[in-house]
C-alpha positions in Angstrom: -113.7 8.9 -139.9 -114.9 12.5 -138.8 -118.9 12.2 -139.1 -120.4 16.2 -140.2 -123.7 17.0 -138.9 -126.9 18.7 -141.1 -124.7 22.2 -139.6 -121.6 21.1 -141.4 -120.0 21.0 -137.5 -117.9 17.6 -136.9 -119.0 15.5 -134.2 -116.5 14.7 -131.3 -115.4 11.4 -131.4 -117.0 8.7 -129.5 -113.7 6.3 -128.6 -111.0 8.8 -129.2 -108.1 9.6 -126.7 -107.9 12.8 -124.5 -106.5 14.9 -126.7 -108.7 13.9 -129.8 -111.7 14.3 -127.4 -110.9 17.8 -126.5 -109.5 18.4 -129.7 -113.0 17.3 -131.0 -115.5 19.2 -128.9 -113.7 22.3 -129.3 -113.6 22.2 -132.9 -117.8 21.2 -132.3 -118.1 24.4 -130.6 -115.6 26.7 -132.6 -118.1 25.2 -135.9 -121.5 26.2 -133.6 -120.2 29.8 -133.4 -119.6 29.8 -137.4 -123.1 28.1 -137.3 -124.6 30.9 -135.9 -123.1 33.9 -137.1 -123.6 32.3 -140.7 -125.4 34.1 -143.3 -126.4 37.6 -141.3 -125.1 41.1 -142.4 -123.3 43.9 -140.4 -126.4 45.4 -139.0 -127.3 41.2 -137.6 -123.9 41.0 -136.6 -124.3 44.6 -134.5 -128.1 43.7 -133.1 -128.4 43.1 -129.7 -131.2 41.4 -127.5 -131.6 43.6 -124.9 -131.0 44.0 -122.0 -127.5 42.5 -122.3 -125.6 44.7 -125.1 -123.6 41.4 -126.7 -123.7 41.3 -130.1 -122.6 38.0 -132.6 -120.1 40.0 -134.1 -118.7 40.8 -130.4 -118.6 37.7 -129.9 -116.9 36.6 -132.9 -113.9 39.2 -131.8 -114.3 38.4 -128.4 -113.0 34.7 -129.6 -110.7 35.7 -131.5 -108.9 37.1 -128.9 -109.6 34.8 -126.2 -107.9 31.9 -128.8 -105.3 33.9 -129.3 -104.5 35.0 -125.8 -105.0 31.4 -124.7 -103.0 29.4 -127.2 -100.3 32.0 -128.7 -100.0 34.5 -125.6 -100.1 32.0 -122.8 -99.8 28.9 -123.9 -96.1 29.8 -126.2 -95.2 32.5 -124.5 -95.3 34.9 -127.6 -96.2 38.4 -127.9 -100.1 39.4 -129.0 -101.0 39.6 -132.6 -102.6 42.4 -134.4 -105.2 43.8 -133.6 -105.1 43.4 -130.2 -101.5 43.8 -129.5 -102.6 47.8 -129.8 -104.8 47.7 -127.3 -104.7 49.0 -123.9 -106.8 46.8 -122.0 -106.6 48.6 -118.5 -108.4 51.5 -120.2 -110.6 49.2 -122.4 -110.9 45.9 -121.0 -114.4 45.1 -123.1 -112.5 46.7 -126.3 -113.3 43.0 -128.5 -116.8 43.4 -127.5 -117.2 47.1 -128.2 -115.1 47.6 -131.2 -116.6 44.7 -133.2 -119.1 47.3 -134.2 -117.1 49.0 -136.7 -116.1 46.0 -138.7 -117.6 44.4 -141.5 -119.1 40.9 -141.5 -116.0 39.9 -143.5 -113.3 41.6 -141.1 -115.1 39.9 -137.7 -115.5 36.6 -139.8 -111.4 36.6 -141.0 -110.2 37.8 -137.7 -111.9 34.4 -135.9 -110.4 32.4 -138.8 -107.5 33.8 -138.6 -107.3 33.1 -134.5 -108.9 30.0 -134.8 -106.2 29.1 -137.3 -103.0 30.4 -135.3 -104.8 28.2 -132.6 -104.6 25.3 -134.1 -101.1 25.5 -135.1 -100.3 26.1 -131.6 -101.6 23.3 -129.9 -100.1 21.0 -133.2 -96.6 22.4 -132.3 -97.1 22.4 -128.5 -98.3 18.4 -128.5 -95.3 17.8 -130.8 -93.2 18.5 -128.3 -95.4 17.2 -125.6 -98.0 16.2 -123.9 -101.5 17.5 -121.7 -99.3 18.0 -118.8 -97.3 20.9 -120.3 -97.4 23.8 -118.3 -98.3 27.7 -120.7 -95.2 29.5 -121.2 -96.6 32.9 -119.9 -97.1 32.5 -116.1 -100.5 33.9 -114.7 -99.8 36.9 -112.6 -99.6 34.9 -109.5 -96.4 32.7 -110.9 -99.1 29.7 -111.6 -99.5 28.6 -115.1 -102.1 26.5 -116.6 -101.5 23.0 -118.3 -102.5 22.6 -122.3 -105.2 20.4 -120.6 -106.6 23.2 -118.3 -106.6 25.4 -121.7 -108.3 23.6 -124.0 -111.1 22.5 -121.3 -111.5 26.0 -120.2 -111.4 26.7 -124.1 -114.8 24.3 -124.9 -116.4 25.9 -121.2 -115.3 29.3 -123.1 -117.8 28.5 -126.3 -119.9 26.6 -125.0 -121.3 29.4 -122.6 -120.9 32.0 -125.3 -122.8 29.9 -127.6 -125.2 29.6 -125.9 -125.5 33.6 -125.7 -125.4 32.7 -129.8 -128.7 30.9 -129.6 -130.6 33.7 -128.0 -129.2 36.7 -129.9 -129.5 34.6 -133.3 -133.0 33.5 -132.7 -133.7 37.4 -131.6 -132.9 38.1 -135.0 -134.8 35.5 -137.2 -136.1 32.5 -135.3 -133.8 30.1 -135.9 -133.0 27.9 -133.4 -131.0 24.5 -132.8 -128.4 22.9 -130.3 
């Protein structure tokens, strides 16, 4: 049984296997981000707390693409998804961070589900045909290529730092605070 804490985020499992345990915290961490960027408007979502020029709605792009390139790019070898498969990234390599600022609430908040989502999927299908061990499909630029258990660590060490950047910016904005 999944226990839900007062944020509505599921706690990671106490006794569960590897994959349930990773599974777990990175669903912890994906709900802390929602958490976060709960409740504010498009001008919340665009605030900044200076000096760093982050934003939660950048960061809510920002994961949206990194789960997208992680799980769907890398990990099964497919081609990006919309909007970032229109992107040139040599030109604009902070484009998820800078462009968040002309979407609404709704469009940053869909996009994440949407990745988050896809995500999910992936790692259901790629565990169905394997295990931790599996090696990405896409090869790093260097021929090396992660396993599924190098991607969903670096996945939790990917949210947890950022939402940690959440805390700040969200108690910027109206003082609330928490984990």
């Amino acid at each position: 049984m999944t226990t839900v804490d007062e944020q509505g985020r599921p706690e990671p499992p106490l006794d569960g296997d590897e994959v349930t345990t990773l599974l777990g915290f990175l669903d912890f961490h994906r709900e802390t981000l929602a958490w976060k960027c709960a409740g504010l408007a498009a001008a919340d979502l665009r605030a900044t707390h200076p000096p760093s020029t982050m934003t939660l709605g950048g960061l809510l792009k920002h994961l949206a693409y990194v789960e997208d390139y992680w799980f769907a790019y890398v990990l099964g070898g497919r081609d990006r998804m919309a909007p970032f498969d229109a992107v040139d990234w040599a030109a604009t390599p902070d484009w998820d961070w800078d462009s968040a600022v002309r979407d609404s609430p709704e469009q940053l908040r869909e996009l994440w589900a949407a990745a988050v989502g896809r995500a999910r999927a992936a790692v259901a299908e790629a565990l169905a045909d394997g295990d931790l061990t599996q090696r990405a499909r896409r090869p790093r630029g260097d021929g090396s290529a992660p396993t599924l258990r190098w991607i969903l660590v670096h996945m939790v060490e990917e949210y947890s730092r950022h939402n940690g950047h959440a805390d700040l910016i969200r108690e910027a904005l109206d003082g609330s605070t928490g984990e």
